[in-house]
C-alpha positions as a Markdown table, in Angstrom:
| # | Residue | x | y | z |
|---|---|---|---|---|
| 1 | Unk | 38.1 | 19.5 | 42.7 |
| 2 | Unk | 36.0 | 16.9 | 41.0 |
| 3 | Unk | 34.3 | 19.0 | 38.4 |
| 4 | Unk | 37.9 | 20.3 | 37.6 |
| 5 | Unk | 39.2 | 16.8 | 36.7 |
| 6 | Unk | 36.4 | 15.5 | 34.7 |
| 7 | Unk | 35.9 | 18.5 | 32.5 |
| 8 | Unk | 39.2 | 18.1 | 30.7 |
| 9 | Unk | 38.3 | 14.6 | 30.9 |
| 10 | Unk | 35.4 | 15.3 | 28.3 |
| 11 | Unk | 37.2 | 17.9 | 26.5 |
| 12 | Unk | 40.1 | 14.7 | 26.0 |
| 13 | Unk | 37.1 | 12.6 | 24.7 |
| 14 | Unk | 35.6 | 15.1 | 22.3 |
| 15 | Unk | 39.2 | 16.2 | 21.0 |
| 16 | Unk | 39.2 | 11.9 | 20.7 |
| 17 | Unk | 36.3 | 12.2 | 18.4 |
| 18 | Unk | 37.4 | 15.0 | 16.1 |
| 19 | Unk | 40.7 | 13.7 | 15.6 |
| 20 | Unk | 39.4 | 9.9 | 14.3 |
| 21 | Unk | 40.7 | 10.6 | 10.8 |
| 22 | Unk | 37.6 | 10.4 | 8.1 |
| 23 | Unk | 39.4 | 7.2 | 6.5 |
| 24 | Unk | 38.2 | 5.2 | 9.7 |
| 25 | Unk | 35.1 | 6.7 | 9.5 |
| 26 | Unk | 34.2 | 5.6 | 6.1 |
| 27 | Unk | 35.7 | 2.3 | 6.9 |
| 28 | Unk | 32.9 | 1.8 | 9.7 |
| 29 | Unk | 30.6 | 0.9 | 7.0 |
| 30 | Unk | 31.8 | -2.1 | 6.1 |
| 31 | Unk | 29.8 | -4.7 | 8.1 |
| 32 | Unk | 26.8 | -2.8 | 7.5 |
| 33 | Unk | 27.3 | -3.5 | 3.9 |
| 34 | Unk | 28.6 | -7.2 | 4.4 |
| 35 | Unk | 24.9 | -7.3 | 5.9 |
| 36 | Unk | 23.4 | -5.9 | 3.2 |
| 37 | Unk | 25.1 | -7.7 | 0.4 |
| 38 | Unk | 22.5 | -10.9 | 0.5 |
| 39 | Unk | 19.4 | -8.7 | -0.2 |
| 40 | Unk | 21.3 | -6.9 | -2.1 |
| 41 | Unk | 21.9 | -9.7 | -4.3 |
| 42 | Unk | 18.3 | -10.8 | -3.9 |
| 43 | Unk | 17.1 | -8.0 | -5.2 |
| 44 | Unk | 19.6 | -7.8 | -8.4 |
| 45 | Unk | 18.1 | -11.7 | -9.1 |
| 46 | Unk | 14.7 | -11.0 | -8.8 |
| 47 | Unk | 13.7 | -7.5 | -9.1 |
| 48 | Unk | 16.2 | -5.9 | -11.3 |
| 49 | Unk | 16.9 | -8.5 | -13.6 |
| 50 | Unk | 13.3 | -9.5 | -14.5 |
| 51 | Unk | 12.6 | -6.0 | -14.5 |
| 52 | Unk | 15.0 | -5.3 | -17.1 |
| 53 | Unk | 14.0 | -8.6 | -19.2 |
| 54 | Unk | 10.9 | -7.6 | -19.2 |
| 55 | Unk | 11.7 | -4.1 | -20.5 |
| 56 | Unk | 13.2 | -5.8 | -23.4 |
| 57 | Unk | 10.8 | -8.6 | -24.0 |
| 58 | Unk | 8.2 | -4.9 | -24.3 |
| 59 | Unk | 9.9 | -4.3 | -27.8 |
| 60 | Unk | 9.4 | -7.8 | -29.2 |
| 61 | Unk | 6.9 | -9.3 | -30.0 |
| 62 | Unk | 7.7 | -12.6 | -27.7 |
| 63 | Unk | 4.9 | -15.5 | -27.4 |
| 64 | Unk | 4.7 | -18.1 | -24.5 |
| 65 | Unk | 4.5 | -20.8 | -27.0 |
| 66 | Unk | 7.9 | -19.5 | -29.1 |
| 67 | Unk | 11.1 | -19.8 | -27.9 |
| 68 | Unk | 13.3 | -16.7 | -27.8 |
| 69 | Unk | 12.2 | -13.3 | -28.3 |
| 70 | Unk | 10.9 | -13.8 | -31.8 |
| 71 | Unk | 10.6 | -10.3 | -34.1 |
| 72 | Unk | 11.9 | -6.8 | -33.1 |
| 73 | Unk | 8.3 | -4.8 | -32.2 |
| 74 | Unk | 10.2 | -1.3 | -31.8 |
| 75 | Unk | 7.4 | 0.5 | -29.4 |
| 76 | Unk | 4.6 | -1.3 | -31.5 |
| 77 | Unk | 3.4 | -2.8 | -28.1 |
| 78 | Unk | 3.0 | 0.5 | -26.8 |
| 79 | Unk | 1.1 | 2.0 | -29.4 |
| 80 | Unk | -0.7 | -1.1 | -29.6 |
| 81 | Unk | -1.7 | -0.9 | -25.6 |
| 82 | Unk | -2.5 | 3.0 | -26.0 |
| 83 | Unk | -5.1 | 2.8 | -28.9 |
| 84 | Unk | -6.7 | -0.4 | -27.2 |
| 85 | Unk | -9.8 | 0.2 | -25.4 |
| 86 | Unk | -9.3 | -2.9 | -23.3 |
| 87 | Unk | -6.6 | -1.3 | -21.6 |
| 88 | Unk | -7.6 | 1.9 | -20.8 |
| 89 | Unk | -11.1 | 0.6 | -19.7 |
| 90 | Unk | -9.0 | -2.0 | -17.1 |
| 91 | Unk | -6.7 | 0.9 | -15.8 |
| 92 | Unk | -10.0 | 3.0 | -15.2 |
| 93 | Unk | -11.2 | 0.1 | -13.2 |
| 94 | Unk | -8.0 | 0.0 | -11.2 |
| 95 | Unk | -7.8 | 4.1 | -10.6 |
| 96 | Unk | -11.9 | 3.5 | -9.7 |
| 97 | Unk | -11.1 | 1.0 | -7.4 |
| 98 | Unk | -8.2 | 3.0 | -5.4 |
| 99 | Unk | -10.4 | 6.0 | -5.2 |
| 100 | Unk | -13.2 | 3.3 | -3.5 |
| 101 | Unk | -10.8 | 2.2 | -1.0 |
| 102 | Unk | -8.2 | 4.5 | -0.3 |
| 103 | Unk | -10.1 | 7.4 | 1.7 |
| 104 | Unk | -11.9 | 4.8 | 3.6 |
| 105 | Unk | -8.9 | 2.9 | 4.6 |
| 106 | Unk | -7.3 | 6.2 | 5.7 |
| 107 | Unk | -10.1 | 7.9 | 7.3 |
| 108 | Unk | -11.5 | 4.4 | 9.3 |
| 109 | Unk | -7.8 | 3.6 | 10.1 |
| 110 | Unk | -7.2 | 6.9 | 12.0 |
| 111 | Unk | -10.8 | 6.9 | 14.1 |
| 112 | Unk | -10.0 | 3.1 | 15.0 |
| 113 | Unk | -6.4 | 3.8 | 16.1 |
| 114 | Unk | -7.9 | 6.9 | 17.9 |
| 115 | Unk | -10.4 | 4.8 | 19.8 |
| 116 | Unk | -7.8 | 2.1 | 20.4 |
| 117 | Unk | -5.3 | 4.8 | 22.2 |
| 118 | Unk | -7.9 | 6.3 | 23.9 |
| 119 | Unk | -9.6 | 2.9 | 25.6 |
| 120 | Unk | -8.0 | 2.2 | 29.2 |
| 121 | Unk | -9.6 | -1.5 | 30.0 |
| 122 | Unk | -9.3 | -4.2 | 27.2 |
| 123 | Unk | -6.9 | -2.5 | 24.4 |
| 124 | Unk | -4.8 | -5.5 | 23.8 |
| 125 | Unk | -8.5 | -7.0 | 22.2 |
| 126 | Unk | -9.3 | -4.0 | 20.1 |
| 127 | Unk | -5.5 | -4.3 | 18.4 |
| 128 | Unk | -6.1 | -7.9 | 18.1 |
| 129 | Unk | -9.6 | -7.6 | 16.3 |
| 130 | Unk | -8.9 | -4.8 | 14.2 |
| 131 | Unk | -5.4 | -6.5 | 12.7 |
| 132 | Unk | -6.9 | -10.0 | 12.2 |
| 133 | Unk | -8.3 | -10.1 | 9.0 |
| 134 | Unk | -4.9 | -8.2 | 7.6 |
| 135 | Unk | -3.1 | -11.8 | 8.2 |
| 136 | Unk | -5.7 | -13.9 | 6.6 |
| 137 | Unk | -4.8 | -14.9 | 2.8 |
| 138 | Unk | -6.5 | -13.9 | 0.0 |
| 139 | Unk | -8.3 | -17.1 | -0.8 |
| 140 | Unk | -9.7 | -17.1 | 2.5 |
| 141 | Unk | -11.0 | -13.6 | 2.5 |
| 142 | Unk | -12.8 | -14.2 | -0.6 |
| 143 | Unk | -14.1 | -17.7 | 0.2 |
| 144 | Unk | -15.6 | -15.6 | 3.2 |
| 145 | Unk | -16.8 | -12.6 | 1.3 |
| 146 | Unk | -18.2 | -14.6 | -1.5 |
| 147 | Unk | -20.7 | -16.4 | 1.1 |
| 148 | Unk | -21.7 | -13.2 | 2.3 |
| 149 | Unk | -22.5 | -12.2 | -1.1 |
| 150 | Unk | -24.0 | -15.2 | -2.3 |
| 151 | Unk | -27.7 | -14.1 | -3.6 |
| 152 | Unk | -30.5 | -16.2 | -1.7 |
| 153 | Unk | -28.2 | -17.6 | 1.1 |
| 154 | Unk | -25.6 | -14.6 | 1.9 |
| 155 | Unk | -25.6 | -13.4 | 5.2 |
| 156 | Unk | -25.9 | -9.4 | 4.3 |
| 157 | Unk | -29.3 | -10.6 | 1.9 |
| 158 | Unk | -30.7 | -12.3 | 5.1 |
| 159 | Unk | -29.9 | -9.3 | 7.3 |
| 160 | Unk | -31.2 | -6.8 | 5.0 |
| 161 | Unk | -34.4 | -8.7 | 4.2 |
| 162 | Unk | -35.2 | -8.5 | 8.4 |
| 163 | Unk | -35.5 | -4.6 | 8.1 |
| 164 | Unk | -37.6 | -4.6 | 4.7 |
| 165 | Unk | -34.5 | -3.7 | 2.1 |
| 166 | Unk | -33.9 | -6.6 | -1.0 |
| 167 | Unk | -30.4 | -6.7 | -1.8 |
| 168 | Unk | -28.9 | -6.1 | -4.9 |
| 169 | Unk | -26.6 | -8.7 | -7.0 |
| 170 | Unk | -23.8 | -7.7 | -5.0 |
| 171 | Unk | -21.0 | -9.5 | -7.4 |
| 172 | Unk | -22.9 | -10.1 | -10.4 |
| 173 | Unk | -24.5 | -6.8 | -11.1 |
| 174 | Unk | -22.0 | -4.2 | -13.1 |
| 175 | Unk | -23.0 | -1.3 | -10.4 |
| 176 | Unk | -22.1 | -3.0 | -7.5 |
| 177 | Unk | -19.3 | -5.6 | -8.1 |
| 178 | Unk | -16.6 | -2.7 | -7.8 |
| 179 | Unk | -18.2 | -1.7 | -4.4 |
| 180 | Unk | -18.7 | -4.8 | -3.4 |
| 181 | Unk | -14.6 | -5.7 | -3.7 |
| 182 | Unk | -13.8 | -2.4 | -1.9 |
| 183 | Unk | -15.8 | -3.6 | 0.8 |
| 184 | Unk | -14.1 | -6.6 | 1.5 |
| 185 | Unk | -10.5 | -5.1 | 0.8 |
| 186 | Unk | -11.4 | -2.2 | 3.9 |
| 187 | Unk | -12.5 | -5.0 | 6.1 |
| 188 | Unk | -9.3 | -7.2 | 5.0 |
| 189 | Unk | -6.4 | -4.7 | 4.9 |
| 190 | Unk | -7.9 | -2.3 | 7.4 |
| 191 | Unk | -5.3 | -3.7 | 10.1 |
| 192 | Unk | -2.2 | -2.2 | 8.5 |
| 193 | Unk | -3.2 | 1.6 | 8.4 |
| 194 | Unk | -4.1 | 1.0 | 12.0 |
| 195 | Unk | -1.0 | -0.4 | 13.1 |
| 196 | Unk | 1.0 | 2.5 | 11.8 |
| 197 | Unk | -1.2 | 5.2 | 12.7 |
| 198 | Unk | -1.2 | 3.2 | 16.1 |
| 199 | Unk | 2.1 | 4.0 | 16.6 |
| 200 | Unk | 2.3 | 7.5 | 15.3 |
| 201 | Unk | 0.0 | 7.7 | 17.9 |
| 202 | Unk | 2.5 | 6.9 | 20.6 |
| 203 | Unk | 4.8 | 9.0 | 19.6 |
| 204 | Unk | 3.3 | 12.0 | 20.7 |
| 205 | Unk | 3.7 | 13.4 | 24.0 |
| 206 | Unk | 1.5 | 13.1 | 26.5 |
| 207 | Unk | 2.5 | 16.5 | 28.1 |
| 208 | Unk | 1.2 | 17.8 | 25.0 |
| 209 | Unk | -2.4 | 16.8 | 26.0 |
| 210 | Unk | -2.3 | 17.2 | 29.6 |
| 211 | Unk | -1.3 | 20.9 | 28.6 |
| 212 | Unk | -3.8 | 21.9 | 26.2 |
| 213 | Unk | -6.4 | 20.1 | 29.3 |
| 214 | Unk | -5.2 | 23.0 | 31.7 |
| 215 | Unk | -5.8 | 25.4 | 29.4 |
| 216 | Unk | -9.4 | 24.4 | 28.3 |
| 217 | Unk | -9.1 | 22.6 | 25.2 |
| 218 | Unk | -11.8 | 20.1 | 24.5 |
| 219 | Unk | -11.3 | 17.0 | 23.5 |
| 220 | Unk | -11.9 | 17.7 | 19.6 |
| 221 | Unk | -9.6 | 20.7 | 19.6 |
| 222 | Unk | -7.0 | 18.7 | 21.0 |
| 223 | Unk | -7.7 | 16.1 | 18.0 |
| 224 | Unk | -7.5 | 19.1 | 15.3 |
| 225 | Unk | -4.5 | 21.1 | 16.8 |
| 226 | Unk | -2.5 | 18.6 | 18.5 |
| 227 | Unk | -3.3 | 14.9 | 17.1 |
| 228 | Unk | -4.0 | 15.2 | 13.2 |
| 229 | Unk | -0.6 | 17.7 | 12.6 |
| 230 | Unk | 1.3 | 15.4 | 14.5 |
| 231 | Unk | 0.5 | 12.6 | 12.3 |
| 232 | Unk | 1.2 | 14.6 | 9.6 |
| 233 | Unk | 4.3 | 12.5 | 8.7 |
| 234 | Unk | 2.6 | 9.5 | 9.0 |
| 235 | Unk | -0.6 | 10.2 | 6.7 |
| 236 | Unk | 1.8 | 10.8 | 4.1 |
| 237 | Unk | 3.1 | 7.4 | 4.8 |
| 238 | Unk | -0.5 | 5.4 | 4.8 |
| 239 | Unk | -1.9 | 7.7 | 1.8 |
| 240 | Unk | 0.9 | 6.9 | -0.3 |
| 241 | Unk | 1.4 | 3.5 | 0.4 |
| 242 | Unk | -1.9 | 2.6 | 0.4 |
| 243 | Unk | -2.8 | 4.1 | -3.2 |
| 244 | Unk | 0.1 | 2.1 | -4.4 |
| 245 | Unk | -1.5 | -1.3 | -2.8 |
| 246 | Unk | -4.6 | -0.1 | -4.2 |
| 247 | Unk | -3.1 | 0.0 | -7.9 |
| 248 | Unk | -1.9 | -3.4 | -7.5 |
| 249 | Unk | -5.1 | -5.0 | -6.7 |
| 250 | Unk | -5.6 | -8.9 | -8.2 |
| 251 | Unk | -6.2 | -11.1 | -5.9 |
| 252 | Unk | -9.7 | -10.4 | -4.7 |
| 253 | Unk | -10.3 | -9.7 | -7.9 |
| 254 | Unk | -9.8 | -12.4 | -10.0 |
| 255 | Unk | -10.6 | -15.3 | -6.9 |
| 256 | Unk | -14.3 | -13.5 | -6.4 |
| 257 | Unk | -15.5 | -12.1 | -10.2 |
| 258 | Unk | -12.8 | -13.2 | -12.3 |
| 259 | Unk | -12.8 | -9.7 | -14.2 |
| 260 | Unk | -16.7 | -10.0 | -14.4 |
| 261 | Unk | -19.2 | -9.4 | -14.9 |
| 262 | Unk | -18.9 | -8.3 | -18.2 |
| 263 | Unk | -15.3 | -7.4 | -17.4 |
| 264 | Unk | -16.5 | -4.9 | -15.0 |
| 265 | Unk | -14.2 | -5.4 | -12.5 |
| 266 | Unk | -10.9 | -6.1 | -14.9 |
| 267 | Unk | -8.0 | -4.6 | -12.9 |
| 268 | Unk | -4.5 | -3.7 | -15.1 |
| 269 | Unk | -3.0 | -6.3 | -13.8 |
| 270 | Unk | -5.5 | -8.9 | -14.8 |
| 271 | Unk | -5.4 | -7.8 | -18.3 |
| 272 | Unk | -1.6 | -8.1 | -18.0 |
| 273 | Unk | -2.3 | -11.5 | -16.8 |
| 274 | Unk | -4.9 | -12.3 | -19.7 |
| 275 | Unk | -2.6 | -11.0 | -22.5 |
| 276 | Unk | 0.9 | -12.8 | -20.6 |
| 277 | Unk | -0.6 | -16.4 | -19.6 |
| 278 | Unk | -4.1 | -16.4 | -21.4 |
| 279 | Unk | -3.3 | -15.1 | -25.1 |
| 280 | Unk | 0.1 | -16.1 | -24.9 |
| 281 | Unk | 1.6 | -12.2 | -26.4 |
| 282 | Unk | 4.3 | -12.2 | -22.9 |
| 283 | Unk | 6.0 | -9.1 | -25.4 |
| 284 | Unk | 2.6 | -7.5 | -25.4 |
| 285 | Unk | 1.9 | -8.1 | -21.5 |
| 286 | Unk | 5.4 | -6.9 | -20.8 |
| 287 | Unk | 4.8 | -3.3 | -22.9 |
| 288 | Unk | 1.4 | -3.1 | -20.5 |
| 289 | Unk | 3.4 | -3.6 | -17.3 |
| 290 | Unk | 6.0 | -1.1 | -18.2 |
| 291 | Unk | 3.3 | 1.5 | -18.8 |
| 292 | Unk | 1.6 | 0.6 | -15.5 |
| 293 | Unk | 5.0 | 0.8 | -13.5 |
| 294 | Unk | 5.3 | 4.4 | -14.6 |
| 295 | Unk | 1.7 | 5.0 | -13.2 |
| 296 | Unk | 3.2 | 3.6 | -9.9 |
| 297 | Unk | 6.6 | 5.2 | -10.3 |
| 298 | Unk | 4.8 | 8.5 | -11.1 |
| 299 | Unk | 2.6 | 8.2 | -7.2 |
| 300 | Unk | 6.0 | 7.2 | -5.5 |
| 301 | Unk | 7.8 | 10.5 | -6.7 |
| 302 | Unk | 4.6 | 12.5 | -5.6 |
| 303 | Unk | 5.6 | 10.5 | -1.8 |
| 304 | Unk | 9.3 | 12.1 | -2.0 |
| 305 | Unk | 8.6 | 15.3 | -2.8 |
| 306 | Unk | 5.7 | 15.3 | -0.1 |
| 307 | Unk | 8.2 | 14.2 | 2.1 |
| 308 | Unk | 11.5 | 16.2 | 1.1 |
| 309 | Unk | 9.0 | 19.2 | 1.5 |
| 310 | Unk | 7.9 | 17.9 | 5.4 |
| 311 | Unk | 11.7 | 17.6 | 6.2 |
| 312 | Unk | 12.1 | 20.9 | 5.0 |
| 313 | Unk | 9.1 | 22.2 | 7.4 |
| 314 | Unk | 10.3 | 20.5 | 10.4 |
């Protein structure tokens, strides 16, 4: 009797559902947008419209010392940018520097977050140690870094003298500044990659483990069959993401060598700062960044179609 009085119940609550007209449906949307307006408007202000200023500021040749945007340039600024050396010497320091950092902050990220998952007494410390640095700023990561470095009084030069090895000028010699920075940016922004694969962790079923135990699986096979294409989604994620942080690298940069030495460790966006603030040429810098952004727009398109192609898979 009572299954034979709720079952046209639910069949009067789904026959509710697909009569709402698709009017009212549309119309749902509404405060989602009213939410959305502010950072929408936000991002018109101060990501679109610079963006687009500076796109046209790229065909002039505009000065920080003239007001206006002085002569028409036509794509002079890009041809300009193209046939200097300058430039593509600093964008093959910025593409060296990613390919320093971004495997390591990939692979480390993954074996921490594995560890952290894995250790039953004292987790809540592991999280909090490996995230850390991630919230310290710049300035105080170099300040740090650069005393570790410092020839003669550096901590690292002390520790490898104990065991017999002289340390090389770890910032001032043109071999080993660029490793030197990708040092201190894995210990510094290691935290984020952990944090995401830390969760991508969770997300896995546990019944998927105690499973593959029953049947015999060792504890690596389990890591290669179950863990690693279950994060599939999510090594998309920190790859991608953390190439593009990689491209975008100044900070570290210019607080610990300044471009040095011998403008060894230059980044793009240094030399866009050089040419913008230091030269004065803002029409020259602007051409620069809008060749760079299609370096970066280039890497994000690579994301979607990794992604649109996962979707696809699933």
């Amino acid at each position: 009797m009572t299954a034979e009085t709720a079952e046209p119940a639910v069949r009067t609550d789904r026959s509710a559902r697909e009569d709402v007209p698709p009017e009212r449906g549309r119309g749902s949307g509404l405060p989602a947008a009213g939410f959305l307006a502010p950072f929408l408007l936000l991002y018109l202000l101060f990501i679109i419209g610079p963006g687009l200023y500076g796109l046209i500021m790229s065909f002039f040749d505009t000065s920080a010392v003239k007001p206006g945007l002085s002569g028409f340039a036509g794509f002079g600024n890009y041809a300009e940018a193209l046939q200097s050396g300058d430039f593509w010497s600093s964008l093959w320091h910025t593409l060296w520097f990613t390919i320093l950092t971004t495997p390591p902050l990939i692979i480390v990220a993954f074996l921490l977050a594995l560890l952290a998952d894995r250790v039953k007494h004292g987790r809540w410390f592991f999280r909090l140690a490996f995230f850390a640095p991630y919230i310290l700023p710049s300035a105080v990561v170099a300040l740090i870094w650069i005393w570790l470095y410092t020839p003669g009084l550096g901590l690292i030069e002390t520790a490898l003298g104990k065991i017999g090895v002289t340390a090389p000028n770890w910032l001032g010699d043109p071999n080993w500044a660029m490793p030197s920075l990708a040092l201190t940016t894995l210990w510094w922004t290691l935290g984020f990659n952990f944090v995401l694969y830390l969760a991508g962790l969770q997300e896995i079923p546990r019944d998927l483990y105690e499973a593959s135990s029953m049947d015999g699986a060792s504890p690596w096979q389990q890591i290669r069959s179950i863990t690693i294409p279950m994060l599939g989604r999510t090594t998309t994620l920190v790859a991608v993401l953390q190439v593009i942080a990689s491209l975008k690298v100044f900070d570290q940069m210019y607080i610990m060598t300044s471009g040095g030495p011998n403008f060894a460790t230059r980044s793009i966006l240094q030399y866009v700062y050089d040419q913008g603030f230091t030269n004065f040429r803002i029409g020259y810098a602007s051409a620069v960044s809008m060749l760079f952004f299609l370096v970066v727009l280039a890497v994000s398109a690579v994301w979607f179609a990794l992604v649109r192609r996962q979707e696809k898979e699933v």
